[in-house]
C-alpha positions in Angstrom: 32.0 114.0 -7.9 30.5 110.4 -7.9 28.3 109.6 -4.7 29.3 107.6 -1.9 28.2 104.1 -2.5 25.7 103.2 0.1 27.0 100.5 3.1 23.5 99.1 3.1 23.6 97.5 -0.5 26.3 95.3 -0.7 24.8 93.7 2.8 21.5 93.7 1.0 22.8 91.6 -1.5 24.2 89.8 1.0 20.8 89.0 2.8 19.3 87.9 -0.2 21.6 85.4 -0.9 22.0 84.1 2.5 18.1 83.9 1.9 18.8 82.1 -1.6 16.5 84.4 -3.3 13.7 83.5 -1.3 13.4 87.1 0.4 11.3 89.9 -0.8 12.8 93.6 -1.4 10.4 95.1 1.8 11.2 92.4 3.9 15.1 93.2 3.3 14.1 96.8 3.9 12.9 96.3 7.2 15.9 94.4 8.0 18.1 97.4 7.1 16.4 100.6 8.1 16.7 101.2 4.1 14.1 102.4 1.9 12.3 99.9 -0.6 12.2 101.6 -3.3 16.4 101.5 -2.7 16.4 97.8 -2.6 14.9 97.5 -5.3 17.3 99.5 -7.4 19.6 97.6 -6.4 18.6 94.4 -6.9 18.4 95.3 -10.7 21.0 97.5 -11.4 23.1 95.0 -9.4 21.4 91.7 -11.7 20.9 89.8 -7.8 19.1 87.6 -10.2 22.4 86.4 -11.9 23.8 86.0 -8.5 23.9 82.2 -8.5 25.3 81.9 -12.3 27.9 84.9 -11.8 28.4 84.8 -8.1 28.3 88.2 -6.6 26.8 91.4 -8.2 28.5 94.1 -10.4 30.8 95.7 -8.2 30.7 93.6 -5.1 34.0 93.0 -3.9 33.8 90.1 -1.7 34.7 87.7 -4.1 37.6 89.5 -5.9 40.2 87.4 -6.9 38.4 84.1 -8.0 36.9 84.7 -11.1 33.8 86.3 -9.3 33.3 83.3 -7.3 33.3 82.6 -3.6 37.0 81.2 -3.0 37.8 77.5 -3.5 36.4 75.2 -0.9 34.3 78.4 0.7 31.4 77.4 2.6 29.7 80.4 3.6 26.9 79.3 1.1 26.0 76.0 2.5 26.5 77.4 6.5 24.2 80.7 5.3 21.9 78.3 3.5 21.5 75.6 6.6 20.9 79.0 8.7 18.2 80.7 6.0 16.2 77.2 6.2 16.3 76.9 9.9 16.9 79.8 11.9 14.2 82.8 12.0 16.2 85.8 10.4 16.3 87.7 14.3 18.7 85.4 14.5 20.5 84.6 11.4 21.3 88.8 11.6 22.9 88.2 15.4 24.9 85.2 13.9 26.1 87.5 11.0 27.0 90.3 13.2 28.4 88.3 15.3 30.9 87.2 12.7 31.2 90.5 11.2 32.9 91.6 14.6 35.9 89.1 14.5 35.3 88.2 17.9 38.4 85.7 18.8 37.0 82.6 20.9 38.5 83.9 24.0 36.5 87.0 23.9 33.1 84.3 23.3 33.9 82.4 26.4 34.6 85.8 28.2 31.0 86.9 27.1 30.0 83.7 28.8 31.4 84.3 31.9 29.8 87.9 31.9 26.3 87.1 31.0 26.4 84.5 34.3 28.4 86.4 36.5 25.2 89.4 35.6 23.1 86.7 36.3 24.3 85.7 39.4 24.3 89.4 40.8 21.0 90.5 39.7 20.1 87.1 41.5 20.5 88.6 44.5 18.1 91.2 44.4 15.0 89.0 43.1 16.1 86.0 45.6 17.4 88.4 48.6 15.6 87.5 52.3 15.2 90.6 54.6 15.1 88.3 57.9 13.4 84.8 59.7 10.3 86.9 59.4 10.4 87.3 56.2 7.3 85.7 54.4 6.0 85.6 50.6 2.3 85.1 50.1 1.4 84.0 46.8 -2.1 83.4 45.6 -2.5 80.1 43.8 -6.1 80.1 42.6 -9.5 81.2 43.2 -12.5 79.4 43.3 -15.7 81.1 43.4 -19.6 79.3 43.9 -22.7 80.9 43.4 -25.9 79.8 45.4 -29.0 80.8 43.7 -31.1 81.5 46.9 -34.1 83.3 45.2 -37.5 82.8 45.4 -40.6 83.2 42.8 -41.3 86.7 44.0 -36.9 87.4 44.4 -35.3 85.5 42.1 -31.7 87.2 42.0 -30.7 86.3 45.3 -27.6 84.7 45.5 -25.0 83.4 47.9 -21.8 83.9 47.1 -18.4 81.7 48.2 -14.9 82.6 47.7 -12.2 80.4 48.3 -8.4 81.3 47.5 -5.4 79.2 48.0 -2.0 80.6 48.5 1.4 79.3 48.6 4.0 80.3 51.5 7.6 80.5 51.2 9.0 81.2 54.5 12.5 82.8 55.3 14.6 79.5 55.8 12.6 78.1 52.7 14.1 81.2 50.3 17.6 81.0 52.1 18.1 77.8 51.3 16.7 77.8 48.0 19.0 81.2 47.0 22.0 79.1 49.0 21.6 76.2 46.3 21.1 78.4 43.2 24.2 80.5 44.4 25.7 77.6 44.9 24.7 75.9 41.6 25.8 78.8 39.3 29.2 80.5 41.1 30.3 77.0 40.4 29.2 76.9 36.6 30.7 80.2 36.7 34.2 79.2 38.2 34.1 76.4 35.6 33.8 79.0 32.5 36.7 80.7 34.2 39.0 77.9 34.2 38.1 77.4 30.9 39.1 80.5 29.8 42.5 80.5 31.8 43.3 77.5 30.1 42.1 78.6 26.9 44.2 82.3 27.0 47.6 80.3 28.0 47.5 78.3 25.3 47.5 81.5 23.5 49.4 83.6 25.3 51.3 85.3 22.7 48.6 85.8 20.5 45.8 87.6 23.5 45.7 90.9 24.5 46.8 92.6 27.7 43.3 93.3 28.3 42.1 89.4 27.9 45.1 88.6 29.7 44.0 91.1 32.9 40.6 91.3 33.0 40.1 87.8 34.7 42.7 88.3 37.2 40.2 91.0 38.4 37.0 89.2 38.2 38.8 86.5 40.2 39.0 89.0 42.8 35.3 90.0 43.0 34.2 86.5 42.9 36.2 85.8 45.8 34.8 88.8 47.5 31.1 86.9 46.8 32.5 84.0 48.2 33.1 85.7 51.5 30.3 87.7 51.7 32.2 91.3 51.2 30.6 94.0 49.2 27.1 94.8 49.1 26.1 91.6 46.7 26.7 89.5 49.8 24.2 86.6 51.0 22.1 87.2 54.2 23.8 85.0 57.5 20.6 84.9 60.0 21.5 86.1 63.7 19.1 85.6 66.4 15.7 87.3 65.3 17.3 89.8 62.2 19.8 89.9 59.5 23.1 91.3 59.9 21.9 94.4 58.3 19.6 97.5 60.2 
C-alpha cells in the first residue's frame, strides 16, 4: 500500500514560491514543524527548481487544468510576491491562513466587532475606579546627588539626596478619562455594527442563520453596557462611595 502523501509538502512548495525561491529548506522547516531533511526531499524529487518554467511541481494539483500553469489572468503570484518582498513571513503565514479558511467578508467585519467589543470589556477592569478616594501614585523619576563630605583622614563620607517625582491621578481624573474612552470606542463599535447590518442584508440570501442571529444578540448586551446592567457596568459616584459594597 502506497504511503499517505504528507499535507506539509505541497504547502512547502507553496512557501517557497510565495518566497520566489529566495527561502532556504530549514527556514521552511521551521515554518512547518516539518523535518529538514523532509524538505529537502522534496524540493528535489519535486524539481521546485523548475517551478517557474513548468509552474507547479510533479504531482501538485493546484494548477490542474491549465497546462500546469496557474489559471488565466491568476494573480496569486504577483499578490504572494508584493507580500514575500514586504511583509515579514509571521505575517505572510496569517494572511495565507487567513485565506485558506474562506472566511466570507461578513464573518471579517464580525471579527472586527469582536476584537473591540473584547477590548472594550477588558477595559473595564484596567480603567475601573473603586470610589472618590480612589488615588493612583505613579513614580515619574528619581534623582539622586551624592555630597562627598570626607575629609583627608575620612574620605568616604558622603551625603546622600533622593528626590522622586510622582504623578497623581485622582478618582474624578480616571472617571472621566474611562467615560471618554468608553465613550470613544462603544461608538466605533456601534459603527462596525451598522456596517455589518447593512452589509448582511444586502446578502441576505446568501448568510447564515448564525451571521444573521448573532448580532441581534450582541445588540442586546451592548445595550445592557449602555445602561449600566451586568457586572461590566461603569462606576456612578454617590456621596463618599460607589454604588458597590
Amino acid at each position: 500500500m502506497a504511503r499517505a502523501k504528507s499535507p506539509n509538502r505541497e504547502r512547502a512548495f507553496e512557501i517557497y514560491r510565495e518566497h520566489d525561491g529566495n527561502i532556504s529548506s530549514q527556514e521552511i522547516a521551521d515554518l512547518l514543524g516539518e523535518k529538514v531533511n523532509n524538505i529537502n526531499t522534496w524540493r528535489v524529487k519535486d524539481k521546485w527548481k523548475d517551478y517557474k518554467r513548468g509552474g507547479a511541481p510533479k504531482g501538485n494539483k493546484n494548477a490542474v487544468g491549465n497546462n500546469g500553469g496557474a489559471p488565466e489572468k491568476n494573480q496569486n503570484s504577483k499578490i504572494h510576491g508584493f507580500y514575500s518582498k514586504y511583509y515579514p513571513t509571521k505575517i505572510r503565514n496569517i494572511i495565507k491562513e487567513t485565506e485558506d479558511s474562506g472566511g466570507s467578508l461578513l464573518d471579517i467585519q464580525w471579527a472586527q466587532i469582536m476584537t473591540q467589543w473584547a477590548n472594550i470589556i477588558n477595559s473595564q477592569k484596567i480603567m475601573y475606579v473603586k470610589n472618590q478616594k480612589d488615588l493612583t501614585k505613579e513614580l515619574k523619576r528619581t534623582k539622586v546627588q551624592k555630597d562627598n563630605l570626607g575629609s583627608a583622614k575620612n574620605p568616604d563620607i558622603q551625603e546622600v539626596y533622593r528626590e522622586e517625582e510622582y504623578e497623581l491621578q485622582f478618582a474624578w481624573d480616571k472617571q472621566a478619562a474611562l467615560l471618554k474612552a468608553q465613550s470613544q470606542a462603544m461608538g466605533r463599535l456601534q459603527s462596525l455594527i451598522k456596517q455589518y447590518d447593512e452589509m448582511l442584508h444586502k446578502n441576505w440570501d446568501e448568510a447564515t442563520e448564525e451571521q444573521k442571529l448573532r448580532v441581534e444578540k450582541l445588540k442586546v448586551q451592548v445595550e445592557n453596557e449602555k445602561k449600566g446592567i451586568g457586572s461590566n457596568s461603569l462606576v456612578i459616584f454617590k456621596g463618599e462611595d460607589s454604588l458597590e459594597d
